[in-house]
N, C-alpha and C positions, 0 to 999 in steps of 0.2 A: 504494500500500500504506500502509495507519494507520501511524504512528511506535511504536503499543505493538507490532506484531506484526513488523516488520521488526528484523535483526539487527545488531550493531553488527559496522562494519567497519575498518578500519586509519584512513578519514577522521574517524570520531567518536571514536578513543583520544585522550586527553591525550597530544600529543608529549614531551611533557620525561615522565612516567610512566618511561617506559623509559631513560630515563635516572637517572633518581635511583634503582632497585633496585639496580643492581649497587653503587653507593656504600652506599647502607644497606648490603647486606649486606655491605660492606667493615669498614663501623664496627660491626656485631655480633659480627664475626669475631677484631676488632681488641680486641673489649670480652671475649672470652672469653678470649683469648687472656694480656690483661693481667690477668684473674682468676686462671688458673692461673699466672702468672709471682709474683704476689701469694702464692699458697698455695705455691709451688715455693722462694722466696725465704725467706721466715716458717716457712716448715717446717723449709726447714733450717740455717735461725741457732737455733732450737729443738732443733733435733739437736745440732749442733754444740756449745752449751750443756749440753746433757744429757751428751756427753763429755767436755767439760772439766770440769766444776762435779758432775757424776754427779746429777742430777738427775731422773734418767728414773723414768716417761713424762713427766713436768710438761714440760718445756721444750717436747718438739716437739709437745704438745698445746697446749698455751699457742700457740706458734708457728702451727699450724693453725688453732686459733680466729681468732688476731689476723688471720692470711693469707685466712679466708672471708670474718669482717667487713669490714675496708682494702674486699677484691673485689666485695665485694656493698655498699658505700656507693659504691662506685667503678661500679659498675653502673648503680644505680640514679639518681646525680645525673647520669650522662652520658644516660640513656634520656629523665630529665626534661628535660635541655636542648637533646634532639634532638626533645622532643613525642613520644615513641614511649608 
């Protein structure tokens, strides 16, 4: 049988493939997770200022903002030094 029409089998998969998914998605898991611990944390030292200081909304918007950005730099320089 040609090689174009024949199908791949468990001998032609990359061995280690299957190993390195469940890891990735450990670290994606681990990147979201430290996203919202970011927005979770910053939110609410922005609350928590908003009642002491009566600043509200500004603090825990402030605090939200600050907690997407941290998350989403924090995202994006981990993505770029995994090559994703």
């Amino acid at each position: 049988m040609p090689p174009a029409s024949r199908k791949p089998n468990d001998e032609d998969r990359d061995p280690r493939a299957s190993e390195r998914l469940p890891l990735g998605w450990a670290r994606m898991y681990a990147l979201v997770l430290e996203f919202l611990a970011y927005l979770a944390v910053l939110g609410y030292a922005g609350w928590w200022l908003d009642e002491r200081r009566g600043w509200e909304p500004w603090g825990l918007l402030t605090g939200l903002l600050a907690g997407t950005a941290v998350g989403l730099y924090r995202m994006i320089r981990e993505s770029k030094r995994l090559g994703l």
